[in-house]
VOBA-1610 file (N, C-alpha, C; in pm, whole numbers, padded with zeros to 5 digits, always signed):
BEGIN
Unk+05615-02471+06243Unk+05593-02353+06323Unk+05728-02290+06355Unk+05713-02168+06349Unk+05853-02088+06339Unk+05887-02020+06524Unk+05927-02048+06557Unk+05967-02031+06746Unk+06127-01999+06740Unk+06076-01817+06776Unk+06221-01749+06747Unk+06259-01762+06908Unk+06342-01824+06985Unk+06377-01763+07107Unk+06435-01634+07140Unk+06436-01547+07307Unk+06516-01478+07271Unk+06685-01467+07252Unk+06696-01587+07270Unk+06849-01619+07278Unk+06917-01605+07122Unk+06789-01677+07008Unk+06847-01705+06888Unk+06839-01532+06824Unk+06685-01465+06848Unk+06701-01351+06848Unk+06798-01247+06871Unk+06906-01230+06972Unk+07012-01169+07021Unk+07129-01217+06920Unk+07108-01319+06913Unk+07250-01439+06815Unk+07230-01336+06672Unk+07110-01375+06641Unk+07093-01274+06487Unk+07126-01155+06463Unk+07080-01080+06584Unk+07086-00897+06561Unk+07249-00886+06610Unk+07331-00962+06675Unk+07448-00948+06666Unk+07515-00977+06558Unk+07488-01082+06507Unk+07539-01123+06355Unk+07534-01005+06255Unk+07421-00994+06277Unk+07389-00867+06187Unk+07452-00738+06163Unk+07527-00705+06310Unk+07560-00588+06386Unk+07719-00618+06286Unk+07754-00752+06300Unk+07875-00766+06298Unk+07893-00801+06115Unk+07850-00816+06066Unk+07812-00795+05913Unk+07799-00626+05861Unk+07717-00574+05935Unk+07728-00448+05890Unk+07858-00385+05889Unk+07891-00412+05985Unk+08001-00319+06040Unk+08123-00387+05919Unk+08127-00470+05910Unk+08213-00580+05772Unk+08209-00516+05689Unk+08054-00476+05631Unk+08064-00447+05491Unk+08109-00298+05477Unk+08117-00210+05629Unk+08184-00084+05588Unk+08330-00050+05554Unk+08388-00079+05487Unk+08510-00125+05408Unk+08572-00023+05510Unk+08549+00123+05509Unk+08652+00213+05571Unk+08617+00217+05730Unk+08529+00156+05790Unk+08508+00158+05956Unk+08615+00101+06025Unk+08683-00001+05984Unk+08806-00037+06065Unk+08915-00023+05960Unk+08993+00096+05980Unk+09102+00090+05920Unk+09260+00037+05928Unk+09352+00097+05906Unk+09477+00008+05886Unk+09534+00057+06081Unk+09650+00004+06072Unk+09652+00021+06220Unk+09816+00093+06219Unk+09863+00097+06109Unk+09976+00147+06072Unk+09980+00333+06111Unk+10036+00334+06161Unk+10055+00491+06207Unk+10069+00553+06092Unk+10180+00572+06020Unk+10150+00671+05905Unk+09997+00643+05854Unk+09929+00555+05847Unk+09799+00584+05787Unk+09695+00672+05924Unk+09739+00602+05978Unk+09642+00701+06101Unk+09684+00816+06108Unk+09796+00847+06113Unk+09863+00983+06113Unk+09755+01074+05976Unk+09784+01002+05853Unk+09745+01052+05713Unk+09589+01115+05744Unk+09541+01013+05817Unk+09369+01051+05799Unk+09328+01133+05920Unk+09453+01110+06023Unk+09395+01222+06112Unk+09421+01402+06066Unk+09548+01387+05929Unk+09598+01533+05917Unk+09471+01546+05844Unk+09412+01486+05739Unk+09283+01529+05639Unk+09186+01522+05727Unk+09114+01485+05849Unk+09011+01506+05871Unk+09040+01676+06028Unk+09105+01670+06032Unk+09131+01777+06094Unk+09162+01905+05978Unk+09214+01846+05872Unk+09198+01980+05789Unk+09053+02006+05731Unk+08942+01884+05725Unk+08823+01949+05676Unk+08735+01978+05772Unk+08789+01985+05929Unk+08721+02048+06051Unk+08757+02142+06041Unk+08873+02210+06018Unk+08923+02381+06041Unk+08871+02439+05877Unk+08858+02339+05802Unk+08770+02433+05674Unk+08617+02436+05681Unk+08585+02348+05709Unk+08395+02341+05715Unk+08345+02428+05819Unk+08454+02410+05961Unk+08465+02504+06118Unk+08576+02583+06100Unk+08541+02669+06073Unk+08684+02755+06095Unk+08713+02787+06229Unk+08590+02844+06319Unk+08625+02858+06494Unk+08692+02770+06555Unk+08690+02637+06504Unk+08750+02518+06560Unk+08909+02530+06535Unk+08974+02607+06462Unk+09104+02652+06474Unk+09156+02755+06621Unk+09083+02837+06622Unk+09084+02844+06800Unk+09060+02790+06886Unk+08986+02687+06880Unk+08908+02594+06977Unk+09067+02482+07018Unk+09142+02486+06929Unk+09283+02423+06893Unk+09345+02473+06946Unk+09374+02599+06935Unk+09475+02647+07006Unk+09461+02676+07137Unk+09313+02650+07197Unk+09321+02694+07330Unk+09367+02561+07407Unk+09325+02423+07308Unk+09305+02274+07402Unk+09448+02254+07433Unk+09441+02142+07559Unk+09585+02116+07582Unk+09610+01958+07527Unk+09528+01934+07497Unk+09554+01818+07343Unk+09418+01775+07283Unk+09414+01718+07142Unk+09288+01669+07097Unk+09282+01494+07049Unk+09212+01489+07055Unk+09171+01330+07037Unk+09110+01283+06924Unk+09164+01285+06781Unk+09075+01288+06630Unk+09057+01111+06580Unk+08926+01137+06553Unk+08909+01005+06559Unk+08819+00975+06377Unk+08925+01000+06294Unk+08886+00999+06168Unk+08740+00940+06109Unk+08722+00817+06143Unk+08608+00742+06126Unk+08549+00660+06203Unk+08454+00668+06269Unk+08351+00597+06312Unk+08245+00542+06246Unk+08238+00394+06275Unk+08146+00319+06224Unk+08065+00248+06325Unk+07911+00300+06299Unk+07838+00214+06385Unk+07698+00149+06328Unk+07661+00052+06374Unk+07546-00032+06323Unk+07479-00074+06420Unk+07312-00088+06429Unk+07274-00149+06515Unk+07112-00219+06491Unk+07088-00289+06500Unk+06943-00334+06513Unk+06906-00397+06623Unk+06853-00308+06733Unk+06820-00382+06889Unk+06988-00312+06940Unk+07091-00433+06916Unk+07167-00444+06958Unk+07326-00432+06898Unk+07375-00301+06902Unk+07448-00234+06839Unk+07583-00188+06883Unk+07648-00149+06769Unk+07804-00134+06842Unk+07850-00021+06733Unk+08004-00003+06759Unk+08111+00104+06691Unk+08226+00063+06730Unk+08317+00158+06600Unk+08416+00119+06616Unk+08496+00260+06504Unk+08595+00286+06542Unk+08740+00349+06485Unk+08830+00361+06571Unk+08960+00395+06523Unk+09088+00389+06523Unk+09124+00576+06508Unk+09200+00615+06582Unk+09265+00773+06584Unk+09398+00812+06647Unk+09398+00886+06710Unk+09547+00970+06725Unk+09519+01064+06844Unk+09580+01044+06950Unk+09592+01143+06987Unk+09734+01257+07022Unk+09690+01421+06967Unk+09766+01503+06965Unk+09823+01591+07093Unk+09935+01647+07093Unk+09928+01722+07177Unk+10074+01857+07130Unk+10019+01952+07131Unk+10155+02026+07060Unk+10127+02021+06926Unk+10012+01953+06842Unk+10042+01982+06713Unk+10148+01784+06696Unk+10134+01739+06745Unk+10222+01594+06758Unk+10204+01471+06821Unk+10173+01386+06757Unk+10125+01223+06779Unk+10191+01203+06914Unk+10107+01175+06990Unk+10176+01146+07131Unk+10145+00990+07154Unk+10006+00928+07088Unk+09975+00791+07132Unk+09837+00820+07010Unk+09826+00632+06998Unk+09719+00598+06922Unk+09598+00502+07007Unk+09464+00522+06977Unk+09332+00481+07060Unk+09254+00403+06947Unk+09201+00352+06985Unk+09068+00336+06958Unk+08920+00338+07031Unk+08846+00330+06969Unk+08709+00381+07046Unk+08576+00248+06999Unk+08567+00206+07101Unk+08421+00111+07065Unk+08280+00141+07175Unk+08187+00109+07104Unk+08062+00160+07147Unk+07990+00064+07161Unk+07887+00069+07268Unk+07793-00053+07258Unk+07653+00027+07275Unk+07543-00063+07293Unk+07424+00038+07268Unk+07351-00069+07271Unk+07223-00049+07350Unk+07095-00148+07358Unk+07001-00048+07342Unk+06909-00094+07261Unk+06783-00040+07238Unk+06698-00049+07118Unk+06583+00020+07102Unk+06506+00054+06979Unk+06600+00152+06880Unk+06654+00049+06796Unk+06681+00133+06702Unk+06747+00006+06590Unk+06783+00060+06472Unk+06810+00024+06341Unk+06896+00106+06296Unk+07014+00053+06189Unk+07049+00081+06057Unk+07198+00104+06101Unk+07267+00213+06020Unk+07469+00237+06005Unk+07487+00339+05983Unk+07544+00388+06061Unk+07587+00506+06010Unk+07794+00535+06055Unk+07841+00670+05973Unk+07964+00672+06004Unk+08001+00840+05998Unk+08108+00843+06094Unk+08100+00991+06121Unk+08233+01075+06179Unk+08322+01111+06194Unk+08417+01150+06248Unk+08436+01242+06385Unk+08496+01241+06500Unk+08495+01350+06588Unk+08609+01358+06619Unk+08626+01465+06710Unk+08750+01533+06759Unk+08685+01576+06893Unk+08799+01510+07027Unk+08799+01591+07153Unk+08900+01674+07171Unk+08815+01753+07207Unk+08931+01894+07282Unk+08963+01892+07449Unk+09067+01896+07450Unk+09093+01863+07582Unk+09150+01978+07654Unk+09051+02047+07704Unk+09074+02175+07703Unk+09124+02258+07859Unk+09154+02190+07964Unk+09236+02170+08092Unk+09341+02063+08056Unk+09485+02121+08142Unk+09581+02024+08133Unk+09566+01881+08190Unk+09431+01931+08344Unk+09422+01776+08441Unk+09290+01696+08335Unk+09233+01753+08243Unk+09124+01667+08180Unk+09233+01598+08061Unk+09289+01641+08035Unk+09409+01539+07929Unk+09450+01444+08039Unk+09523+01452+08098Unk+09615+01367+08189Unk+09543+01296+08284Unk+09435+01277+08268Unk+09338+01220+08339Unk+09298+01103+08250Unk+09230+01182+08136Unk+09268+01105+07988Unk+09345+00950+07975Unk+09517+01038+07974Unk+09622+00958+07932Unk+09665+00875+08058Unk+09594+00896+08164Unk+09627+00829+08333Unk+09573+00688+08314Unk+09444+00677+08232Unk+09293+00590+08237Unk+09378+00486+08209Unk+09315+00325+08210Unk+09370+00248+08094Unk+09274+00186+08018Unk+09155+00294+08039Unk+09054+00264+07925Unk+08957+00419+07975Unk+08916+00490+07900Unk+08861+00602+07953Unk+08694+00632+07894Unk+08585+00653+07944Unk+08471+00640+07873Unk+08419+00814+07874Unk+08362+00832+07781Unk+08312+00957+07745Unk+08179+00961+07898Unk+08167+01060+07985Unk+08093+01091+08031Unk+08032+01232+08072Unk+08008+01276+08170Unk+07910+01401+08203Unk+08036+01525+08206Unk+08135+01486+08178Unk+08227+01629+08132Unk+08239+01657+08002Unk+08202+01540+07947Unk+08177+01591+07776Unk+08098+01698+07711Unk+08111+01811+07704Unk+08015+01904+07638Unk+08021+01847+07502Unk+07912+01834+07425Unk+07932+01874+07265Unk+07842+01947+07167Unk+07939+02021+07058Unk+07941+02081+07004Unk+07872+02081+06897Unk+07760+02107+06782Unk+07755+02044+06683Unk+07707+02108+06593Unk+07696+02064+06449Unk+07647+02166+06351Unk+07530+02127+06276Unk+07439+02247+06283Unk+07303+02213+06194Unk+07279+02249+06130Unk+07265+02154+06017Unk+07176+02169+05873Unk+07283+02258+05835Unk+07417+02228+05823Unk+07521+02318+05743Unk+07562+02451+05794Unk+07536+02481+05916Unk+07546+02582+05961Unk+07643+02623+06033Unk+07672+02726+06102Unk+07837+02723+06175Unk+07808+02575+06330Unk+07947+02598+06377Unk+07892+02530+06481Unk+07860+02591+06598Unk+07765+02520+06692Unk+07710+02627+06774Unk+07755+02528+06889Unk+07759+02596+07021Unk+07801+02520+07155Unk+07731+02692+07207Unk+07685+02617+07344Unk+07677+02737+07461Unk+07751+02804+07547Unk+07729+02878+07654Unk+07823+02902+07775Unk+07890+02789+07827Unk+07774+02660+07890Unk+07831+02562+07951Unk+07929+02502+07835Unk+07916+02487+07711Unk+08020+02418+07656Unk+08170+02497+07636Unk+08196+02606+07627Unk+08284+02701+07644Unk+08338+02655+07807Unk+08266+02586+07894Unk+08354+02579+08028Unk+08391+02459+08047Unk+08302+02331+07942Unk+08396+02224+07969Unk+08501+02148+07969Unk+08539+02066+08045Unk+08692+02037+08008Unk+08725+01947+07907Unk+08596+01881+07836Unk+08664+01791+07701Unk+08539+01842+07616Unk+08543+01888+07503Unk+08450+01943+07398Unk+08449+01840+07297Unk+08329+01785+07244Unk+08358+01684+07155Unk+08292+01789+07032Unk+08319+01727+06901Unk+08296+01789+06791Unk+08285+01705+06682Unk+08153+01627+06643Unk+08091+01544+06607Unk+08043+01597+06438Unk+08139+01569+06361Unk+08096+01594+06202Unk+08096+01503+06114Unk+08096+01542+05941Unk+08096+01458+05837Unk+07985+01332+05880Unk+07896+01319+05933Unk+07821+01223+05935Unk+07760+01146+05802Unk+07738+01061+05810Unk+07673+01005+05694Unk+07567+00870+05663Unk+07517+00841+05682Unk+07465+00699+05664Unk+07315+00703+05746Unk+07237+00670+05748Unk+07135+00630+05860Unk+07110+00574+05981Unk+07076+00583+06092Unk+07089+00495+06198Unk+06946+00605+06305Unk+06799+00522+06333Unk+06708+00568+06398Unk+06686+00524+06508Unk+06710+00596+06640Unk+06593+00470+06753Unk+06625+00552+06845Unk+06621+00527+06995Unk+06680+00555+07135Unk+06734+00469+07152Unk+06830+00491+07259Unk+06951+00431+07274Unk+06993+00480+07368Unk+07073+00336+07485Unk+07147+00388+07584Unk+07277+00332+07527Unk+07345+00438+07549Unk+07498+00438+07484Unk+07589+00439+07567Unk+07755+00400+07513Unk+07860+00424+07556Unk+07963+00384+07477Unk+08051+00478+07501Unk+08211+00452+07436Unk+08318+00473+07493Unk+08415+00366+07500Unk+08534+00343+07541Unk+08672+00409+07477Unk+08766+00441+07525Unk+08842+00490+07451Unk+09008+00396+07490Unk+09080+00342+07422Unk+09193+00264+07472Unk+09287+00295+07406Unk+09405+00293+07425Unk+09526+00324+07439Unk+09592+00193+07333Unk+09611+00181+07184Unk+09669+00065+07125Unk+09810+00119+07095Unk+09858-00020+07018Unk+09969+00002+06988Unk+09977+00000+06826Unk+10014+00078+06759Unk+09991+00003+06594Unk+10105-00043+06538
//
């Protein structure tokens, strides 16, 4: 007779979580600055080509937060993970990473890139004050459908960190209570 507990249950879907995330070769990348540097200049150049508005959206922020690749997996019990840069001036000021956790109904992997705009001087430096900072209810975001420009509203035009959530790819279905951390590494 087969008697799954829920303890061994949790043991599995983490295993699992942590396998997936393994087999995404590019979800955790190198930690070497010129490579982070490299992938933050290409994925910010195929945001200002796919978004072109997002080249103003640049020049208005008082720094951005590009976070080349994100990788996340989950079945039940799920997580994320990438490595980025943050800019200010057009210039590497410090490097982050970002991990996510997530309980709920849901399945599968997916991977995706974003960029915050930090678009008040006190929402940056509030930011760079933290010593771990989590995305919450000042986050407007931005996003694009079905190939289309990107669209944001009034309220997102007034918030102080604009996220901008593209290149997605992979599958991942359910509800989910979420969160992500953002920290301050050294590479």
């Amino acid at each position: 007779m087969n008697n799954v507990t829920r303890r061994g249950f949790v043991l599995g879907s983490a295993a699992s979580v942590a396998l997936a995330l393994a087999g995404c070769a590019q979800g955790i990348g190198s930690s070497a600055p010129a490579e982070i540097d490299a992938r933050v200049d290409a994925t910010l150049s195929q945001l200002y080509s796919e978004y072109p508005q997002t080249r103003e959206l640049s020049s208005k922020a008082a720094g951005m937060l590009v976070m080349p690749l994100m990788t996340e997996a989950g079945l039940t019990i799920g997580g994320g993970y990438g490595r980025g840069a943050l800019r200010v001036g057009g210039v590497t000021v410090d490097y982050y990473s970002a991990t996510k956790a997530n309980v709920g109904l849901q399945i599968g992997a997916q991977q995706y890139s974003h960029v915050l705009f930090f678009m008040t001087p006190s929402a940056l430096a509030e930011f760079r004050r933290g010593d771990g900072w989590s995305a919450g209810a000042d986050v407007a975001y931005a996003f694009a459908s079905d190939g289309e420009t990107l669209r944001a509203d009034t309220t997102t035009a007034r918030s102080p960190v604009i996220a901008v959530i593209f290149n997605q790819a992979g599958l991942r279905v359910g509800a989910t209570v979420e969160g992500i951390k953002y920290s301050r590494i050294l590479p």
